[in-house]
DSSP file (Angstrom, degrees, kcal/mol; ACC not computed):
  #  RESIDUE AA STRUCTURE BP1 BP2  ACC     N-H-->O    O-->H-N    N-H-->O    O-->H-N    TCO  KAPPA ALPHA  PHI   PSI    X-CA   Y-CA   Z-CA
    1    1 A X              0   0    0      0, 0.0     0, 0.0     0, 0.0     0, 0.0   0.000 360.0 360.0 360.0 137.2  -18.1   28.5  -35.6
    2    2 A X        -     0   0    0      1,-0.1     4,-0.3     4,-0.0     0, 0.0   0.115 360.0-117.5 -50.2-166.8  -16.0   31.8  -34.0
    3    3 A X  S  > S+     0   0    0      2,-0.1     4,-0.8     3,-0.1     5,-0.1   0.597 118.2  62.4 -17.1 -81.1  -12.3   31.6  -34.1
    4    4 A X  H >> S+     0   0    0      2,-0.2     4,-2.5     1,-0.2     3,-0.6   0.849 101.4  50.5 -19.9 -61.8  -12.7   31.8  -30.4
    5    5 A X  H 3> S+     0   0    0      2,-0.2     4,-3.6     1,-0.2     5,-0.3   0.963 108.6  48.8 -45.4 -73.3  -14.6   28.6  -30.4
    6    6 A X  H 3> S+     0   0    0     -4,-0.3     4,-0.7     1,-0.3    -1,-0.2   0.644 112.2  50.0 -41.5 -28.1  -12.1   26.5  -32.5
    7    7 A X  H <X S+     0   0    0     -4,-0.8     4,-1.1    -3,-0.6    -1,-0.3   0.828 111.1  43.3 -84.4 -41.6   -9.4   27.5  -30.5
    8    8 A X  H >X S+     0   0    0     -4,-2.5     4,-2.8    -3,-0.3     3,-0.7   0.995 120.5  50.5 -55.4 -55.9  -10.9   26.7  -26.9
    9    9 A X  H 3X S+     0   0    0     -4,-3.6     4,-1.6     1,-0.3     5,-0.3   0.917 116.0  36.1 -55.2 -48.8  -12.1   23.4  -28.8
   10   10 A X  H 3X S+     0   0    0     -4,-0.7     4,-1.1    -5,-0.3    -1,-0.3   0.859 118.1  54.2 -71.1 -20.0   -8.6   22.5  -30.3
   11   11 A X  H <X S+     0   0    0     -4,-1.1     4,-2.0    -3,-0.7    -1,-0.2   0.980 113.6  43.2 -64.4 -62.5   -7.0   23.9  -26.9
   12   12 A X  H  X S+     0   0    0     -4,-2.8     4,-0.5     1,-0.2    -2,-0.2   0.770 108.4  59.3 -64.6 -51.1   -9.4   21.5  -25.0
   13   13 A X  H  X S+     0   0    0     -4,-1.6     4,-3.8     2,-0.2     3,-0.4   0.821 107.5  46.7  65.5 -93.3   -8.6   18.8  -27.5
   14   14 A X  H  X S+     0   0    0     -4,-1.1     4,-1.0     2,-0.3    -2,-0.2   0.700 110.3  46.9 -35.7 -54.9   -4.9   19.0  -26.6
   15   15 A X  H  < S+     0   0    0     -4,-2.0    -1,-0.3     2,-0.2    -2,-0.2   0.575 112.1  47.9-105.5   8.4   -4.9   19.0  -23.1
   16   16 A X  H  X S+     0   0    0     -4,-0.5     4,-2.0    -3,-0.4    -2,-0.3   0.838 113.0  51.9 -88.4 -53.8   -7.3   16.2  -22.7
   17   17 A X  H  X S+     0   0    0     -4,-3.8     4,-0.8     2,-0.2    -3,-0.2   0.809 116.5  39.7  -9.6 -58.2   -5.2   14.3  -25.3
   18   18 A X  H  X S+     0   0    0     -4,-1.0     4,-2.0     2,-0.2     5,-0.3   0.707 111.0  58.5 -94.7 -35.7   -1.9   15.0  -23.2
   19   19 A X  H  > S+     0   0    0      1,-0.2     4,-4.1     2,-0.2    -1,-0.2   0.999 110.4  40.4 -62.4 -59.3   -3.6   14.5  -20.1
   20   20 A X  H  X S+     0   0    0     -4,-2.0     4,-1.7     1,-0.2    -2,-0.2   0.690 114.0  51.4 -59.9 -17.0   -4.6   10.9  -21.0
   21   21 A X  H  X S+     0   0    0     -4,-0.8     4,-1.6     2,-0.2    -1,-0.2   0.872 111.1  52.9 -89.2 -45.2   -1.5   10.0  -22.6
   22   22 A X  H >X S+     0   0    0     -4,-2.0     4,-7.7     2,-0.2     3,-0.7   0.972 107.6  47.5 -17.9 -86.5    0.2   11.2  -19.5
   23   23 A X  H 3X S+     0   0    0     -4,-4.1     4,-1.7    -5,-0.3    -2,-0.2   0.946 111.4  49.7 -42.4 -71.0   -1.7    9.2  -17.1
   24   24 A X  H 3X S+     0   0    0     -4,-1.7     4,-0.8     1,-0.3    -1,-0.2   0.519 110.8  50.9 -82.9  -0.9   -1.2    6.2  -19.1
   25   25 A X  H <X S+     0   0    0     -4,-1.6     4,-2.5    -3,-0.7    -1,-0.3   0.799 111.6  53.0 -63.3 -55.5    3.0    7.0  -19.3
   26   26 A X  H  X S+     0   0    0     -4,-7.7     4,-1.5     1,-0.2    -2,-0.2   0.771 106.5  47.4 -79.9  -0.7    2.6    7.3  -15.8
   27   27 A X  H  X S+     0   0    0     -4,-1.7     4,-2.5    -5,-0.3     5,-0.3   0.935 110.8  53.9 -61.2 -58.9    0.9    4.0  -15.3
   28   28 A X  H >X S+     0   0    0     -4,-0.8     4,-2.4     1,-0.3     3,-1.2   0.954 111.9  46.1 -41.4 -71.6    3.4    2.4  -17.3
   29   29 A X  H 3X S+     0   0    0     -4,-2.5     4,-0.8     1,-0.3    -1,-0.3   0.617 107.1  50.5  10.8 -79.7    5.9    3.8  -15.3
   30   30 A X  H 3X S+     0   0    0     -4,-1.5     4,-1.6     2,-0.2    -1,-0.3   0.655 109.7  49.7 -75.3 -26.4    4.9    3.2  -12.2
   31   31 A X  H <X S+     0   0    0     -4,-2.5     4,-1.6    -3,-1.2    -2,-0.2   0.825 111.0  58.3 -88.5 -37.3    4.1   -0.8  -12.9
   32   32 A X  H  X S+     0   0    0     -4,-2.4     4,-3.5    -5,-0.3     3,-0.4   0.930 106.0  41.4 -44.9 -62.7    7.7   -0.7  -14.3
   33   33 A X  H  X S+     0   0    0     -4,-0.8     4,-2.1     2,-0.2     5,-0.3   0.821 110.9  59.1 -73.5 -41.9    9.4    0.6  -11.0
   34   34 A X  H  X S+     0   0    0     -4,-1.6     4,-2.0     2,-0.2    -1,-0.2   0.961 108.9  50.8 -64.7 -41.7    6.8   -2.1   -8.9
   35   35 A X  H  X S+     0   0    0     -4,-1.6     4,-1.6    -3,-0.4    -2,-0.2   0.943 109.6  47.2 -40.2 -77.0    8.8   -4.7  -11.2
   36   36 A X  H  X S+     0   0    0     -4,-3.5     4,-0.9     2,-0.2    -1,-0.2   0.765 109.7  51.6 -14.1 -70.4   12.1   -3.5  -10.3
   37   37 A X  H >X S+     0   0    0     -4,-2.1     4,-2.1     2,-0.3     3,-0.6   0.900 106.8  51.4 -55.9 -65.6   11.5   -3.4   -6.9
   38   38 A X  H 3X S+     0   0    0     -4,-2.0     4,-1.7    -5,-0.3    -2,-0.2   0.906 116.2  45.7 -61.5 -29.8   10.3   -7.0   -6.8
   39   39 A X  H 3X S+     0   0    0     -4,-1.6     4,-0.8     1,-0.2    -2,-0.3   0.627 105.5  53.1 -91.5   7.2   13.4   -7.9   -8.5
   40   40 A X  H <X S+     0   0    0     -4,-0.9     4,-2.2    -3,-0.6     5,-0.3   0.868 112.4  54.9 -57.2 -46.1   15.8   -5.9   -6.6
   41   41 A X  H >X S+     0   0    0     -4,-2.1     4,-2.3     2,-0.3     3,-0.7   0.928 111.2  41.6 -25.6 -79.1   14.1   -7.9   -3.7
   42   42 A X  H 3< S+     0   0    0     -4,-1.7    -1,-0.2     1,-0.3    -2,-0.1   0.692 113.3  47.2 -31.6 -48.8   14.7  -10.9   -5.1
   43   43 A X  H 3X S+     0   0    0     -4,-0.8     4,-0.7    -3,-0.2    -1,-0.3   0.755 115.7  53.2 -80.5 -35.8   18.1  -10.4   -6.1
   44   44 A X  H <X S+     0   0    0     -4,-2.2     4,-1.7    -3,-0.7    -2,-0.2   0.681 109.8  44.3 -49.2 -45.9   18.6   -8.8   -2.3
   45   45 A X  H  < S+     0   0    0     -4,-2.3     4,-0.3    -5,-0.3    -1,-0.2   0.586 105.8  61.2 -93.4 -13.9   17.3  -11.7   -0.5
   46   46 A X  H  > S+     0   0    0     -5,-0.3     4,-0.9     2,-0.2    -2,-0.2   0.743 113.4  44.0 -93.0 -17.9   19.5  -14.3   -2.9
   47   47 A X  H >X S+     0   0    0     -4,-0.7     3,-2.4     2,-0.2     4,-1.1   0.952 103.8  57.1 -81.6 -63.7   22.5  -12.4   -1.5
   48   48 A X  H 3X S+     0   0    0     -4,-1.7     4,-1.0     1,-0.3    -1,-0.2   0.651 110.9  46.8 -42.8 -24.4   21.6  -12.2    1.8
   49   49 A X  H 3> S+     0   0    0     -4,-0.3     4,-0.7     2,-0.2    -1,-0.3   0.838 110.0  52.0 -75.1 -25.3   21.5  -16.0    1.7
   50   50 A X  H XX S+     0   0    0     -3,-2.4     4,-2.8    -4,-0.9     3,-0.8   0.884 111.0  45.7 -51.4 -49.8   24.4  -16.2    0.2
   51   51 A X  H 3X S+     0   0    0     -4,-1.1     4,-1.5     1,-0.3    -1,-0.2   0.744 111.8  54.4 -47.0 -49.8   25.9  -14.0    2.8
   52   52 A X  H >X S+     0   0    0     -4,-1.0     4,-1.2    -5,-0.4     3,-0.5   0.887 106.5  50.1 -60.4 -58.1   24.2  -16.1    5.2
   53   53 A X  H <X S+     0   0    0     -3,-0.8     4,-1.7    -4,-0.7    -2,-0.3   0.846 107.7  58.3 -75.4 -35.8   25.8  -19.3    3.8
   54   54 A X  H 3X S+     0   0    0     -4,-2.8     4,-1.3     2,-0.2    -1,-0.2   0.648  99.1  49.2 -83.3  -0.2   29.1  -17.9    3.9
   55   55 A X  H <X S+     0   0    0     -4,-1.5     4,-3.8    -3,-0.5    -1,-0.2   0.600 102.3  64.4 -64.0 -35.1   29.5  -17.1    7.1
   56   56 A X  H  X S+     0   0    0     -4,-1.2     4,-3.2    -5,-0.2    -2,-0.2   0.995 111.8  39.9 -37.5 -80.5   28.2  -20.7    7.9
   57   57 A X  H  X S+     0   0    0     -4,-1.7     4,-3.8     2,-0.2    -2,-0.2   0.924 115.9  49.3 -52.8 -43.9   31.6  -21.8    6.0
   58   58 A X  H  X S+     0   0    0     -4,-1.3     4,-4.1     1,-0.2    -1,-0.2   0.935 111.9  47.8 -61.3 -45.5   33.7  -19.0    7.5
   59   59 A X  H  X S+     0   0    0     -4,-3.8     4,-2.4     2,-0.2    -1,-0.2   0.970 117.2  45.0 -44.1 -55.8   32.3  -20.0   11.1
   60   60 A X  H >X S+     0   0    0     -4,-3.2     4,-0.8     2,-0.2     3,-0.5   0.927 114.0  49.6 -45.9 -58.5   33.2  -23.6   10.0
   61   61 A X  H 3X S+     0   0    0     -4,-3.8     4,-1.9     1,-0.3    -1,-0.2   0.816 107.6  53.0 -28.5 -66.6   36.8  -22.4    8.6
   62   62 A X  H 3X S+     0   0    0     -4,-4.1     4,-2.1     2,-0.2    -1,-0.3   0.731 107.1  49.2 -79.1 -20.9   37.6  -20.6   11.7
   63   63 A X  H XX S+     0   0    0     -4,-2.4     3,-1.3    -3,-0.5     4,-0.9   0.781 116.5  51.6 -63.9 -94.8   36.8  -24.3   14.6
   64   64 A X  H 3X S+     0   0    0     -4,-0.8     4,-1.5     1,-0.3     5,-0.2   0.311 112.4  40.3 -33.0 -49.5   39.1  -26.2   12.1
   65   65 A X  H 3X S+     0   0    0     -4,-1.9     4,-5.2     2,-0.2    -1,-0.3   0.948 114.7  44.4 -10.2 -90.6   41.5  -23.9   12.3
   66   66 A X  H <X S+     0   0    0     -4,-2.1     4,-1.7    -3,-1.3    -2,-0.2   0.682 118.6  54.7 -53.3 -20.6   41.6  -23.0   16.1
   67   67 A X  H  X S+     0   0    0     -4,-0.9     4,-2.2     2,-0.2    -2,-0.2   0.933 109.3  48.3 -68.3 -50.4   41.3  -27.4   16.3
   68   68 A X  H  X S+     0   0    0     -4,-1.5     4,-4.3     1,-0.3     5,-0.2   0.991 115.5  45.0 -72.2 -48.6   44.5  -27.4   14.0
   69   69 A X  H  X S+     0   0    0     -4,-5.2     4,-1.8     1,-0.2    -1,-0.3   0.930 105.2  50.9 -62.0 -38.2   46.1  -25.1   16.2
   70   70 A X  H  X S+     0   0    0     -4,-1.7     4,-1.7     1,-0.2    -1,-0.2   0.793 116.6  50.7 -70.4 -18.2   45.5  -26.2   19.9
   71   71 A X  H  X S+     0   0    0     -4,-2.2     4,-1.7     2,-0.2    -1,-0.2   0.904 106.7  47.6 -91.3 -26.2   46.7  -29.5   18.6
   72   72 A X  H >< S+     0   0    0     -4,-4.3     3,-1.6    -5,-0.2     5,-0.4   0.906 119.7  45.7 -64.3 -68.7   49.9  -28.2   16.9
   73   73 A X  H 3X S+     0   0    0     -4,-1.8     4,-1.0     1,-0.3    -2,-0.2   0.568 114.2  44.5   3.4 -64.5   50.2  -26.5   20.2
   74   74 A X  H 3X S+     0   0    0     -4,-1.7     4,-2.3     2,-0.2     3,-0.4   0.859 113.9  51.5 -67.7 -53.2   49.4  -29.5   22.1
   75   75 A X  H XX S+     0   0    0     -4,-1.7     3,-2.7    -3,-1.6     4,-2.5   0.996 114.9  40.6 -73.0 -67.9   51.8  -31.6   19.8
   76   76 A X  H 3> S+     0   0    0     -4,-0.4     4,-0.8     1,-0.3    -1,-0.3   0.695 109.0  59.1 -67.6   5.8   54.9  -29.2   20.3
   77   77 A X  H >X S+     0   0    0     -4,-1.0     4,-1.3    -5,-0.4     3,-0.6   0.853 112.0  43.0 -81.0 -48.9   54.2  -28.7   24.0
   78   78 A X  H << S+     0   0    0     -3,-2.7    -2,-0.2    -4,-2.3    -3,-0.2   0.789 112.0  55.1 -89.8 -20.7   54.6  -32.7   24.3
   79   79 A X  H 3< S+     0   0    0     -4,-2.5    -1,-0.3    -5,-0.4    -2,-0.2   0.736 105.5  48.5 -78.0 -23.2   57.5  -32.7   22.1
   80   80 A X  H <<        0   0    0     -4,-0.8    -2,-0.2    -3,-0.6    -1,-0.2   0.615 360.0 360.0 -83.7 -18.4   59.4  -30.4   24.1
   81   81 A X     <        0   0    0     -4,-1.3    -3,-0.1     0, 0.0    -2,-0.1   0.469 360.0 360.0 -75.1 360.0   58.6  -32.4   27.5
């Protein structure tokens, strides 16, 4: 066998090696990053409920409030008559 030969072959060799190892980094990779992404999701959508719930409370916060107040209102309005 040439010189030539051995060198295409081990050339060939190399980048068919590199190629498949490649590919199968970039599988890895990629399945990695699909992972992520479903648990950024997750993690996205358990705040947004949160978010959700606490505006629920805040809404609540602010009638008890605006109650407490038209009735002190109410109360010194009738205390002054």
């Amino acid at each position: 066998m040439s010189l030539t030969a051995k060198i295409t072959l081990g050339t060939s060799v190399v980048i068919a090696t590199s190629t498949i190892a490649g590919v199968h980094y970039k599988k890895k990779y990629d399945q990695n990053q699909l992972k992520q992404g479903v648990i950024k999701d997750l993690e996205r959508q358990e705040r947004k409920r949160q978010n959700r719930q606490e505006l629920v409370n805040q809404i609540e916060l602010t009638r008890q409030l605006e109650l407490q107040r038209e009735n002190y209102e109410v109360t010194s309005k009738t205390g002054e008559m």
